[in-house]
N, C-alpha and C positions, 0 to 999 in steps of 0.2 A: 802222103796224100794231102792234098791242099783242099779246104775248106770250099765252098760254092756258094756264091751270096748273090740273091736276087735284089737288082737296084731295078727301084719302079719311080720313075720320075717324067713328066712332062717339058721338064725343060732339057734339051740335051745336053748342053753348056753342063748344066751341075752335074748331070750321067755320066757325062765325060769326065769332069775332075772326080766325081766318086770312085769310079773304074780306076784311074790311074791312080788314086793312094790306096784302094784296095789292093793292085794290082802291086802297087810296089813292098807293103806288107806281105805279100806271098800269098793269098785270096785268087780263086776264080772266080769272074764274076758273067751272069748271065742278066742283060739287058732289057726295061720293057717302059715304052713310051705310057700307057694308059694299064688299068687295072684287068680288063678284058686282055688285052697283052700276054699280061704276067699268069694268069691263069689257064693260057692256053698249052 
């Protein structure tokens, strides 16, 4: 069972590399531009 990690970041560039070194640690990662985003 792989771990699920909410990345909340405004700039997608850094969303991006955070997803791919989670991603490559064995992490699933669910994505959210703004705070309202991540809470919905």
């Amino acid at each position: 069972m792989a771990y699920r990690i909410l990345i909340v970041d405004d700039e997608a560039a850094l969303q991006n590399m955070v997803r791919e070194i989670l991603a490559q640690a064995g992490y699933e990662t669910v994505s959210a531009l703004t705070c309202t985003q991540a809470l919905d």
